[in-house]
VEXBA-343628 format. One line per 5 residues: for each residue x, y, z of N, C-alpha, C, O. Coordinates in steps of 0.05 Angstrom, whole numbers, plus 5000, padded with zeros to 4 digits. Atoms other than C-alpha are relative to their C-alpha. Example, Ala and Ser with C-alpha at 12.3 -4.5 7.8 and 13.67 -1.06 7.14 Angstrom:
2
5018:4976:5000:5246:4910:5156:5018:5024:5000:5039:5024:5013; 4984:4976:4999:5273:4979:5143:4985:5022:5014:4995:5044:5018
This chain:
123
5025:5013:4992:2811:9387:6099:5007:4977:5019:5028:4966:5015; 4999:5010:4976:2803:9345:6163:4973:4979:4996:4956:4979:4978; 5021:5017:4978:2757:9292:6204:4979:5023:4998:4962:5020:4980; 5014:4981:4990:2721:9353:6227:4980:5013:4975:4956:5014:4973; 5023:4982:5027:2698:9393:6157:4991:4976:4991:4972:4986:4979
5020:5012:5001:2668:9324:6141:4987:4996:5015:4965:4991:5006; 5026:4999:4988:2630:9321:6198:4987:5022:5005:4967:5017:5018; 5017:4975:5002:2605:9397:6194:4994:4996:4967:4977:5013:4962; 5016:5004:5015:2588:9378:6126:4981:4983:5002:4958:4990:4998; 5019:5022:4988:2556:9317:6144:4974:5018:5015:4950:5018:5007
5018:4982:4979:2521:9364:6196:4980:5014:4986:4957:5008:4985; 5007:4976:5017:2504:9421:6155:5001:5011:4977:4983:5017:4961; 5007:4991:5033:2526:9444:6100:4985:4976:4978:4966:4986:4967; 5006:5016:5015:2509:9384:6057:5012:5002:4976:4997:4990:4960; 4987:5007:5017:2556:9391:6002:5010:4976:4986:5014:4971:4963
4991:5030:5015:2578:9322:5999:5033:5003:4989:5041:4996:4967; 4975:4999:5012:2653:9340:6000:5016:4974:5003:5041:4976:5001; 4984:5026:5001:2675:9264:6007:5002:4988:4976:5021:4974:4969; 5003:5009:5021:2643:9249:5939:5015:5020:4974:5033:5017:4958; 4988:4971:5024:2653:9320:5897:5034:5001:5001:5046:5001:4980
4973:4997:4999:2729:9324:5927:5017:4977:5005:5040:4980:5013; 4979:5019:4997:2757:9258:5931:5010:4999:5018:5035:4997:5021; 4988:5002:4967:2762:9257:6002:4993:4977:5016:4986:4982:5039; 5011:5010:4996:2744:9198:6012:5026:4978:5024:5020:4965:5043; 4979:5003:4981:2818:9177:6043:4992:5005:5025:4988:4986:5040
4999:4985:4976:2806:9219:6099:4972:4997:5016:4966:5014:5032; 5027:5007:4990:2735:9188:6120:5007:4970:5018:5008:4946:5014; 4991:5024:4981:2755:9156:6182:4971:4992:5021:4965:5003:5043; 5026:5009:4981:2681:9114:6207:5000:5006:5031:4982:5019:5043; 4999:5003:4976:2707:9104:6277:4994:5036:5013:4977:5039:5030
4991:4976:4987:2723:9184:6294:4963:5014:4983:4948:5028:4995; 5032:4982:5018:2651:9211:6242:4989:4975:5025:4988:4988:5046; 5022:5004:4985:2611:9160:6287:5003:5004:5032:4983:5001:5047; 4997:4993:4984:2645:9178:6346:4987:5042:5009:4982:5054:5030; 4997:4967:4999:2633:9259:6331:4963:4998:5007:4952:5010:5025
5025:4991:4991:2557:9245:6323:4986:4981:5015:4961:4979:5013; 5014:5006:4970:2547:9201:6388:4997:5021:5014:4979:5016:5029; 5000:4977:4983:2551:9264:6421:4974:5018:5005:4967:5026:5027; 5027:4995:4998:2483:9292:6404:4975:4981:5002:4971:4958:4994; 5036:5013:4995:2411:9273:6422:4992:4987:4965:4990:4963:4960
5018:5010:5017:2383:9272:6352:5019:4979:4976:5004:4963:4965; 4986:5011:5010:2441:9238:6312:5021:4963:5015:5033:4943:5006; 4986:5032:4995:2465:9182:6362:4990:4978:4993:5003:4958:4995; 5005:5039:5007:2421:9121:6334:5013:5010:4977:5033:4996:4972; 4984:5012:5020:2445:9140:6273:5032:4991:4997:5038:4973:4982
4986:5017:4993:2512:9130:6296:5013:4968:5012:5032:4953:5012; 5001:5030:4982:2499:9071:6333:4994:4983:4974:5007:4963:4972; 5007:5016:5024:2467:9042:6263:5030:4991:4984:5037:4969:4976; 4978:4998:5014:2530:9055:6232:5020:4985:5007:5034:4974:4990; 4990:5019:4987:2567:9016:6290:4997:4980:4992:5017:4967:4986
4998:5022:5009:2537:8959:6270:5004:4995:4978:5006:4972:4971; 4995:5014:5033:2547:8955:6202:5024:5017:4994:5022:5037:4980; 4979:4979:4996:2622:8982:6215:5015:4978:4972:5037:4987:4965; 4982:5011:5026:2649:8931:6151:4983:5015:4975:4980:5000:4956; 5015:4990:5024:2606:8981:6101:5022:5012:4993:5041:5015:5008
4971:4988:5015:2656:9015:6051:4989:5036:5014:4968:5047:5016; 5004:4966:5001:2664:9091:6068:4985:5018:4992:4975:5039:5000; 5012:4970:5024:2637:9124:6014:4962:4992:5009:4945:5010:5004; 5027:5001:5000:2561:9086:6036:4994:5016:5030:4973:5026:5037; 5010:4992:4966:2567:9108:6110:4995:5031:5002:4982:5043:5019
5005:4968:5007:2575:9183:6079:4973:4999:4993:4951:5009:5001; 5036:4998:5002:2521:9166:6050:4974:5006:5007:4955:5020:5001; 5027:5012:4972:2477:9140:6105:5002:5036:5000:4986:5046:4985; 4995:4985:4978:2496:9204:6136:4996:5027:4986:4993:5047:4999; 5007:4964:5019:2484:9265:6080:4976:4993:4997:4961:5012:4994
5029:5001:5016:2418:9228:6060:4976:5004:5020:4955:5018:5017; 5017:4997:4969:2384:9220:6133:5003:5017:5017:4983:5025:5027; 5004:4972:4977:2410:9275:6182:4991:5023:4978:4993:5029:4954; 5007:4970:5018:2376:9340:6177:5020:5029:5013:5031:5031:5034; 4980:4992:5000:2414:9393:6172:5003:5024:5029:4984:5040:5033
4997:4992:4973:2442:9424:6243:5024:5007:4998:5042:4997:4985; 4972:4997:4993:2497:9463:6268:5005:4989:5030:4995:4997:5051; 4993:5013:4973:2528:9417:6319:5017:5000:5004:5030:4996:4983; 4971:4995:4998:2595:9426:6357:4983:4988:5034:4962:4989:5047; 4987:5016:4971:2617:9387:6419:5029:4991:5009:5040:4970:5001
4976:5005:4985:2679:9390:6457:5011:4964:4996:4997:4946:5005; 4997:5029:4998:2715:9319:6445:5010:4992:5037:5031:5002:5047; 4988:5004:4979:2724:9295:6512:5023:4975:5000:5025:4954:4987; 4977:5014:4997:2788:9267:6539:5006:4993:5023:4993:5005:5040; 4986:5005:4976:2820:9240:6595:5020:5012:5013:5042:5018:5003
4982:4988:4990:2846:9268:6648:5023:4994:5012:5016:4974:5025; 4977:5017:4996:2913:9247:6669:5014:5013:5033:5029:5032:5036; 5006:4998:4971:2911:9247:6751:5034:4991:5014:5035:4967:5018; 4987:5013:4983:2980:9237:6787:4993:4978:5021:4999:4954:5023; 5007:5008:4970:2949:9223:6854:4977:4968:4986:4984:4945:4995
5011:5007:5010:2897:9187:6815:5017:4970:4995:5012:4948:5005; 4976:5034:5012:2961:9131:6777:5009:4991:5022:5006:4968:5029; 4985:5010:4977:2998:9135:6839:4981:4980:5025:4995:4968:5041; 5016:5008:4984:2933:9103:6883:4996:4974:4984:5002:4951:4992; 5007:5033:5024:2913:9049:6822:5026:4988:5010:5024:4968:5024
4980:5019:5001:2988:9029:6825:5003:4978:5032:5005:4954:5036; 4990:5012:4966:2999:9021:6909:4978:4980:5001:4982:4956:5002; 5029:5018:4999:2922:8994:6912:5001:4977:4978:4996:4954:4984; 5010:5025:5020:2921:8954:6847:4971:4999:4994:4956:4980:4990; 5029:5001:5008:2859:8978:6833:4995:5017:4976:5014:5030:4965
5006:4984:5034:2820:9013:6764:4998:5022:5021:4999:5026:5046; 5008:4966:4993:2805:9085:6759:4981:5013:5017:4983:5032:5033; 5020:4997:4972:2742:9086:6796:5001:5002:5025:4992:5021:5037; 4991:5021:4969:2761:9051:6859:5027:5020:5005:5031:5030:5027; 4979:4979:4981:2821:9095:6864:4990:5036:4992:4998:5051:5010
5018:4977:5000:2783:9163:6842:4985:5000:5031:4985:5019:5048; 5028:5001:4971:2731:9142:6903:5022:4994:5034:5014:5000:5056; 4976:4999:4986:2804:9126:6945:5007:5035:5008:5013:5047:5029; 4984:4978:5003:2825:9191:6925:4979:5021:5024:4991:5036:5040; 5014:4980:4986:2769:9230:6964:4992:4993:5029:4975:5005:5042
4995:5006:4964:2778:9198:7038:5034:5001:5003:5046:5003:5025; 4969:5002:4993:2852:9195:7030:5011:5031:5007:5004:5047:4990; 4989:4979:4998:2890:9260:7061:5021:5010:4992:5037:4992:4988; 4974:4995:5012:2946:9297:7036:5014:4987:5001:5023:4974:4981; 4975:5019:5000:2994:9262:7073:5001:4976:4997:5024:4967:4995
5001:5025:5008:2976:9199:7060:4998:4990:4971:4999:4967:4962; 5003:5006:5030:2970:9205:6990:5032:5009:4995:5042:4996:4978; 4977:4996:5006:3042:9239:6992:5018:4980:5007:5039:4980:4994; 4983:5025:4996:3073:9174:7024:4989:4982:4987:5006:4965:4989; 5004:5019:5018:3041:9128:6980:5013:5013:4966:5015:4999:4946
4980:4990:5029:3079:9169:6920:5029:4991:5006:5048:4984:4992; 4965:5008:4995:3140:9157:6960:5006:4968:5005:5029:4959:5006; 4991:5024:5007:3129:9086:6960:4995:4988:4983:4993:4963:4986; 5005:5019:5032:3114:9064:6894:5022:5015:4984:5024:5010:4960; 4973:4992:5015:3180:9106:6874:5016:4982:4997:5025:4969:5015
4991:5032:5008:3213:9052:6834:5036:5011:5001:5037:5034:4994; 4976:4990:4998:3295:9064:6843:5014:4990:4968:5003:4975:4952; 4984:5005:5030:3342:9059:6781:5029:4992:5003:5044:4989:4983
């Protein structure tokens, strides 16, 4: 049992396997209110839960078997993508991810290939 089969219970089934199985270890707030920001009808209740993030575990299951209705919901966790051209522009520039993302699409090959060759640090 995982993060995940409590929040498809949470979701749907409604079993309540945090309480019945003593799983209450494995009821990590941050990653369950992160899973159901992701939908329309479940993000205030996540957001509720945000704020009252010093509640013990076992009430936030709570919140969360007694008020959602029951849905099958799945969403891709998104992640970050990890850009060479992307680090290598932040580093030479000194700028965030944005600012060199928005770099990245006037800059031309070769100019992005000599700015790799000079932020090559020697050893």
């Amino acid at each position: 049992m995982n993060v995940f089969d409590i929040v498809k219970d949470l979701s749907f089934e409604k079993k309540n396997i945090v309480r019945n199985n003593d799983a209450i270890n494995l009821y990590e707030p941050y990653l369950i209110n992160k899973a159901f920001s992701y939908f329309k009808d479940t993000i205030m209740y996540a957001n509720e839960m945000n704020h009252y993030a010093d509640l013990p575990s076992i009430l936030q299951n709570d919140y969360y078997i007694n008020n959602l209705r029951p849905a099958k919901r799945f969403s891709k966790w998104h992640k970050k993508i990890e850009d060479e051209d992307i680090s290598a522009i932040q580093e030479y520039y000194k700028v965030g991810h944005t600012k060199a993302y928005e770099y990245k699409k006037i800059l031309s090959k070769e100019q992005l290939a000599a700015i790799k060759e000079r932020i090559i640090k020697g050893g």
